[in-house]
C-alpha positions in Angstrom: -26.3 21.1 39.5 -26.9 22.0 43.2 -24.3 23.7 44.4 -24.0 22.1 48.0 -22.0 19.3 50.3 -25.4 18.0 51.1 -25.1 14.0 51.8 -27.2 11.7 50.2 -30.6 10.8 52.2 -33.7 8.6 51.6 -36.7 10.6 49.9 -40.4 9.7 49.1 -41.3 9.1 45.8 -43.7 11.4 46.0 -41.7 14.3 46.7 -39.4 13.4 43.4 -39.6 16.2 40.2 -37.3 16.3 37.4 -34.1 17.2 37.8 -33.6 15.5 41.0 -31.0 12.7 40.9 -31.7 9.3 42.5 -29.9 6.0 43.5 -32.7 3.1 43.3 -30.5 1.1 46.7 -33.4 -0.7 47.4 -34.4 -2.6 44.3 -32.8 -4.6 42.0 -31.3 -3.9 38.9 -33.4 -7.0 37.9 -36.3 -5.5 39.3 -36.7 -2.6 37.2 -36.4 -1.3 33.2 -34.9 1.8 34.2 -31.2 1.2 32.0 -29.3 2.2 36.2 -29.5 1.9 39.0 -28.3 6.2 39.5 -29.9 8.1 37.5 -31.5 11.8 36.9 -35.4 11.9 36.7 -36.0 12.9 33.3 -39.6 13.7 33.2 -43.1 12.6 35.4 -43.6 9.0 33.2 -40.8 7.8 35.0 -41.9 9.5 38.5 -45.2 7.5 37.8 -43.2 4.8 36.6 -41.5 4.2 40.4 -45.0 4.2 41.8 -46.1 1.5 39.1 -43.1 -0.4 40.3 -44.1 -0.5 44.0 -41.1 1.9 44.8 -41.8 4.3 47.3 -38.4 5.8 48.5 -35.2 6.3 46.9 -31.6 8.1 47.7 -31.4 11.1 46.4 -27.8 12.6 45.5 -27.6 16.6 45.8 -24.8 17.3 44.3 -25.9 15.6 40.9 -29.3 17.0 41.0 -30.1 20.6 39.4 -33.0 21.1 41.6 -33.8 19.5 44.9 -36.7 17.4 45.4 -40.3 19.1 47.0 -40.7 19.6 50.2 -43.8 18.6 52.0 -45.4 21.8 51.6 -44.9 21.9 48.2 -46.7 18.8 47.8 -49.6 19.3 49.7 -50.7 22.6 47.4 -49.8 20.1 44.5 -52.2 17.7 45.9 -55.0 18.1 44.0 -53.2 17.4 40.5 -54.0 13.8 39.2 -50.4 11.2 39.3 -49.5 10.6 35.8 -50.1 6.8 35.1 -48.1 5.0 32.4 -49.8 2.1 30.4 -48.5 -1.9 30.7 -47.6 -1.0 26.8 -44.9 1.8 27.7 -43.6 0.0 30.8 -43.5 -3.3 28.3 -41.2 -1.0 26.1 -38.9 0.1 28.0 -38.3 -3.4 29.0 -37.6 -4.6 25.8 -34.9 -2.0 25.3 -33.3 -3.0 28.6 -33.2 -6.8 27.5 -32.4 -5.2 23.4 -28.5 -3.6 25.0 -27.7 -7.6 26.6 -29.0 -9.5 23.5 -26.2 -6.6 21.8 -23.4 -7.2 24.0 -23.9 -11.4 23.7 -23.6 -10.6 19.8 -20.3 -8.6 20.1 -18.7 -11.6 22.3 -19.9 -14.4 19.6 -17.7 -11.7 17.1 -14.4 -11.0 19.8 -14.1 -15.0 19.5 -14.1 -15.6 15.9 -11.7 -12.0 16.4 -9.9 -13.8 18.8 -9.4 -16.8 16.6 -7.7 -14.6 14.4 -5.5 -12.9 15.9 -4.0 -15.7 18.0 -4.1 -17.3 14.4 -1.8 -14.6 12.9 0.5 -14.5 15.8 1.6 -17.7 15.7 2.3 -17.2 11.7 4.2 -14.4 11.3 6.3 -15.5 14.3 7.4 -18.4 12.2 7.3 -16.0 8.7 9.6 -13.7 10.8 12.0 -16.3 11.5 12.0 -17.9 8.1 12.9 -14.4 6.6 15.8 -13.8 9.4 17.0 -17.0 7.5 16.9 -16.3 3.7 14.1 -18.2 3.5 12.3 -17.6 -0.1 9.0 -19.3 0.9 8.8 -17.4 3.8 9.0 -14.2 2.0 6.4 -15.4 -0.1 4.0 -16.4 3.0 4.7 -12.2 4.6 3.1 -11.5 1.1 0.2 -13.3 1.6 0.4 -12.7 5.1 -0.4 -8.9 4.7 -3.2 -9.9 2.4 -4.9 -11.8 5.2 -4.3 -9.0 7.7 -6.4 -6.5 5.0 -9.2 -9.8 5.0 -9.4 -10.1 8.7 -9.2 -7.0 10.4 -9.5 -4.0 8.0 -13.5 -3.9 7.6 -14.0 -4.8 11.2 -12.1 -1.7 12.2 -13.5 -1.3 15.9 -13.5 -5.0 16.6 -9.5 -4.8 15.2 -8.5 -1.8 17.7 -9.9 -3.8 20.8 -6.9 -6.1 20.2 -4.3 -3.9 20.1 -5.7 -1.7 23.1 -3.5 -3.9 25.8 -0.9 -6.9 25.0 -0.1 -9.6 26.6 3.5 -10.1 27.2 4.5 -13.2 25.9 2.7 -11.7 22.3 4.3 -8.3 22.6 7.5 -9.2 20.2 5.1 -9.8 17.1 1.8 -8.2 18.6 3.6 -5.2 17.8 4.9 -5.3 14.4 0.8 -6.4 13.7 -0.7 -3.9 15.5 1.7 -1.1 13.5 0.8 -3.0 10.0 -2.7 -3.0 10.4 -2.8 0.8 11.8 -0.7 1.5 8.9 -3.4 -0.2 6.9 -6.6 1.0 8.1 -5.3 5.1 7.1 -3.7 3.5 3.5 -7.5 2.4 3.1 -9.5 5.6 4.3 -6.7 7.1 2.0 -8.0 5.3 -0.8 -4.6 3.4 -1.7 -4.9 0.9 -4.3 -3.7 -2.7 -3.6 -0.2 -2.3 -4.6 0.5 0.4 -2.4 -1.6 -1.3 0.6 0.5 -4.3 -0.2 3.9 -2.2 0.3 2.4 -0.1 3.0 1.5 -3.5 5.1 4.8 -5.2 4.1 7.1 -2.0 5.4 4.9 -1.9 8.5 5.1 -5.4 9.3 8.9 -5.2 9.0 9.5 -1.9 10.0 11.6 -3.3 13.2 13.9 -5.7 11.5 16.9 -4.6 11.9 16.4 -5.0 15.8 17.5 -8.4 14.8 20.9 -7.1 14.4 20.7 -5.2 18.2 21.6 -7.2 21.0 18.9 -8.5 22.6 20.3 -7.4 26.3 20.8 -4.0 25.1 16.7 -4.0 23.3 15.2 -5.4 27.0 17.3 -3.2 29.3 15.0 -0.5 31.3 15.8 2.7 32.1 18.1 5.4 30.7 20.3 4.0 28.1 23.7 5.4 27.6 24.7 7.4 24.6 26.6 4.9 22.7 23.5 2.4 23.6 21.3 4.4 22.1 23.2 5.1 18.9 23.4 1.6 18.0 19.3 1.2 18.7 18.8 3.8 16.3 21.0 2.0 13.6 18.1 -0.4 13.7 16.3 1.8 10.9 19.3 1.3 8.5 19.8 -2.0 9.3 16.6 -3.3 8.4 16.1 -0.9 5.3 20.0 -3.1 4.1 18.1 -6.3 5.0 15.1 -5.3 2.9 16.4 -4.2 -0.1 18.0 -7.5 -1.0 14.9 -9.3 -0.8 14.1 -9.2 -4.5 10.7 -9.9 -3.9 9.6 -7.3 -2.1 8.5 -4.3 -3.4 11.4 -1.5 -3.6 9.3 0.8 -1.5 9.4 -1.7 1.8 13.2 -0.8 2.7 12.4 2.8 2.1 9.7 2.8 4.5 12.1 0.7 6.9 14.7 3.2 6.8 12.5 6.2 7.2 10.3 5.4 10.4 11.9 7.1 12.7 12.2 10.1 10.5 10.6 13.1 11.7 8.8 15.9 10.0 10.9 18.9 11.9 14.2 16.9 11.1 14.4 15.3 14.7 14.5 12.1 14.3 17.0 9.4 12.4 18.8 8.4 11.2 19.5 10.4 8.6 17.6 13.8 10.0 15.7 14.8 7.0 12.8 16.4 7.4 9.0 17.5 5.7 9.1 16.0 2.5 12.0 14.0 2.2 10.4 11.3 4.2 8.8 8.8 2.4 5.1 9.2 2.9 4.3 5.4 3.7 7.2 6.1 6.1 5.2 9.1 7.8 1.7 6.2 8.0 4.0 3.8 9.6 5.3 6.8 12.6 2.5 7.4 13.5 1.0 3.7 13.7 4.9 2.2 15.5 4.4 5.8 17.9 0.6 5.2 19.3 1.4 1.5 19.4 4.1 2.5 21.7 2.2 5.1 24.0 -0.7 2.3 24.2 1.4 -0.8 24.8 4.3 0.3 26.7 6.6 -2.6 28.5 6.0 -1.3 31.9 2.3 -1.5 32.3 1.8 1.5 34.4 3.5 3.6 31.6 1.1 2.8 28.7 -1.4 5.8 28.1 -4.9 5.1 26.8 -5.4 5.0 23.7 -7.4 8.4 24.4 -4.6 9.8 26.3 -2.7 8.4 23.3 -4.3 10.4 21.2 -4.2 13.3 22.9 -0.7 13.9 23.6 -0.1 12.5 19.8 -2.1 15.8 18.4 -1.1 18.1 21.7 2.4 17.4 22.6 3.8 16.0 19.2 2.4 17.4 16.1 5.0 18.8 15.0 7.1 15.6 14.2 4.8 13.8 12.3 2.7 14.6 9.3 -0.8 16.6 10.6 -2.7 15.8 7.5 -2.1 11.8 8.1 -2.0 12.0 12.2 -5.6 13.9 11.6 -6.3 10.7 9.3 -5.2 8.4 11.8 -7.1 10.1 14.8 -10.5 9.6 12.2 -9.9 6.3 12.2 -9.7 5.3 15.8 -12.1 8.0 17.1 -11.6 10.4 19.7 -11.7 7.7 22.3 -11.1 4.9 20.7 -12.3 1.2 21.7 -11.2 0.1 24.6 -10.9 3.0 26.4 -12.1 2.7 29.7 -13.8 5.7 30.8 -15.6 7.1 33.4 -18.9 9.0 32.9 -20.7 11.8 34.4 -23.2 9.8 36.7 -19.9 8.0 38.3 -20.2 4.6 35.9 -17.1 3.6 34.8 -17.0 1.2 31.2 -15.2 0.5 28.4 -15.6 1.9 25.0 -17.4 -0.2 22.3 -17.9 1.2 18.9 -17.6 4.8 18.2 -20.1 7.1 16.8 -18.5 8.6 13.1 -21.3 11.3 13.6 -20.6 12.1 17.2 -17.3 11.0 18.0 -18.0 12.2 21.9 -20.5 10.1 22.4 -19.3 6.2 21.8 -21.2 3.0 23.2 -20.1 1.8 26.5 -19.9 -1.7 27.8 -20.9 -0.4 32.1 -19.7 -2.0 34.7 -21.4 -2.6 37.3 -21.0 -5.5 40.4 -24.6 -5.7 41.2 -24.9 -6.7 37.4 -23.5 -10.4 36.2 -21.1 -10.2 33.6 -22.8 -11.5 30.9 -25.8 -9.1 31.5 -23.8 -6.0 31.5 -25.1 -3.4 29.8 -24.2 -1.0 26.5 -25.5 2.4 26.9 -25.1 4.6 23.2 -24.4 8.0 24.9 -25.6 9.8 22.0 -28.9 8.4 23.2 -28.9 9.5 27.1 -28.4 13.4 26.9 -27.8 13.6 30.9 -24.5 11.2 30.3 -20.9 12.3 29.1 -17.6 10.8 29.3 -16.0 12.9 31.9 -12.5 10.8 31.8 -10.1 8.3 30.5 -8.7 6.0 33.1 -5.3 4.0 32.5 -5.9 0.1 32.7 -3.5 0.1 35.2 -5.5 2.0 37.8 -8.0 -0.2 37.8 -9.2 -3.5 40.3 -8.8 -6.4 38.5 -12.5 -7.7 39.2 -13.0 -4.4 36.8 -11.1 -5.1 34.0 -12.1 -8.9 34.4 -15.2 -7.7 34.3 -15.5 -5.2 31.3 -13.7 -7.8 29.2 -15.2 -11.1 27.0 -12.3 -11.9 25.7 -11.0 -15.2 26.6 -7.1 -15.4 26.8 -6.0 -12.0 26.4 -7.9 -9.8 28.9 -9.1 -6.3 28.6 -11.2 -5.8 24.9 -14.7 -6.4 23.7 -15.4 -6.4 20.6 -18.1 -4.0 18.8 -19.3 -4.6 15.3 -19.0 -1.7 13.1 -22.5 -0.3 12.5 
């Protein structure tokens, strides 16, 4: 980069070499192939490619260039070399791969609304399987069977469509958007694990009801904000027990569910409850389901402006907590979602802010973005694969929270529940 406060001014085309960093303010982003509007001349074709275009000035920005552009002098003993000229074939190409990232991203919202469908879908059925279980109801333990079966149908081989709905909740889901999110987190690790059904099945199950004992809690004393007092949060932490009792009468569950119940808030250095063990005394479904009901948590906070992106999320997960959950699964879990996961907004190294798409398995650093960008209409917004534009890397993860809601409105297909896209694993 140059290393100078220099502000942005107007330059000649003809003065421009690579290296030099430019902001096309005059033209639309209709108006040309180039993928932005900002963006770091990579070679002479698309120097040449400007002129073909009828641009003959653009701003040039110092401070993301690595060299500045020619001065006049400098041109004129470069006068005699012949302008490269591109043919109608190459600037037909790059074209087609402009109009090739919106065909993609129309794709991805047909997918979000079957996703959508879903999810809304499941919702609504465990709500009423949740309350038919509360009540001894034996049909209703037979639907949570089958319920977890459909969960592994719909969301487990579209695993970066699946995290987009989990990424931010809205309120009036939160109370079984939760326990969902955590079974099919739980899930996705029991399958890179390579768990056969039966353990999937009780995996799903303990996941799904890993909270029910919060039945038993006063519901004043589970919504109040703020510090709680000692006593207060002695009786939330009987919530483990209490469910794990509930559980274990239901004959037709399998006799690992309650086990998994009662250990979730175990913890591998013997801080958690409520009985304190530690390491290998915790069940190891238990240790799936931590980890799962812990980023959940960090991602989907009740106060909006505490939630953590599910890259921060991550982060302070490995960083800040490693020690009271099981590394080998937490490394597991973090393979799953990808280092940032979808729906991470992020902003990248030209300025462009977007949210994550699909992640790369090769190159985890460089995902596809959805870009935002105002001068763009919302169903023309572009996907950029970072792993294809060398000069481009995330620089940041920003907290929805932080951001203008023309943004997230913007960055977002979905149609009830705002702030996810959808990506189709590749």
């Amino acid at each position: 980069m140059v290393n100078n406060d220099m502000p942005e001014y107007y330059i000649s085309v003809d003065l421009l070499r690579p290296g030099v960093f430019i902001r096309l303010k005059r033209a639309s982003w209709f108006d040309h192939p180039f993928l932005f509007n900002s963006f770091k001349i990579k070679d002479e074709e698309q120097i040449a490619l400007l002129r073909e275009l009828g641009i003959t000035e653009v701003s040039c920005i110092p401070e993301k260039s690595d060299v500045l552009p020619m001065r006049p002098a400098e041109k004129k003993q470069a006068k005699g070399e012949p302008q490269k000229q591109l043919s109608q074939d190459v600037i037909d190409h790059l074209w087609e791969i402009k109009k090739e990232r919106t065909r993609r991203l129309k794709e991805k919202k047909l997918h979000i609304a079957e996703c959508e469908e879903k999810f809304t879908s499941c919702i609504k059925a465990f709500d009423n399987i949740m309350t038919g279980v509360l009540g001894g109801n034996l049909q209703s333990v037979e639907d949570a069977i089958a319920f977890v079966d459909r969960l592994s149908r719909y969301f487990l081989d579209d695993r970066e469509s699946t995290l987009h709905l989990m990424n931010v909740v809205d309120q009036a889901e939160a109370a079984y958007s939760h326990p969902m999110n955590v079974a099919v987190l739980s899930m996705m690790v029991g399958k890179e694990a390579g768990y056969d059904d039966e353990q999937m099945m009780t995996l799903g199950l303990g996941a799904l009801f890993h909270d029910i004992g919060k039945s038993r809690i006063p519901k004043k004393l589970l919504k109040k904000r703020g510090q709680l007092t000692k006593p207060e949060q002695k009786l939330i932490d009987q919530h483990a027990s209490l469910g794990a009792a509930m559980l274990s009468e239901i004959n037709v569950f399998p006799q690992g569910i309650a086990r998994i119940v009662a250990h979730h808030h175990e913890r591998m250095d013997g801080t958690g409850g409520p009985e304190g063990i530690s390491g290998n005394e915790i069940d190891t479904l238990a240790r799936i389901v931590a980890i799962a009901d812990a980023y959940d948590n960090h991602t989907n906070a009740p106060t909006p402006d505490d939630s953590l992106t599910p890259y921060l999320a991550l982060s302070y997960m490995f960083g800040q907590q490693k020690q009271i959950f099981d590394v080998e699964i937490l490394a597991l879990f973090i393979r799953c979602l990808g280092v940032y996961p979808p729906g991470t907004v992020v902003e990248l190294s030209n300025g462009s802010v977007g949210m994550v798409m699909a992640v790369n398995s090769k190159n985890q650093l460089n995902p596809s973005v959805v870009l935002y960008d105002d001068e763009v209409p919302k169903k023309e917004a572009l996907i950029v694969d970072l792993a294809d534009e060398p000069d481009l890397r995330v620089e940041k993860s920003i907290r929805l929270a932080h951001l203008p809601q023309n943004v997230l409105d913007y960055l977002s297909p979905r149609t009830k529940i705002t702030y996810f896209v959808d990506p189709i694993s590749s």
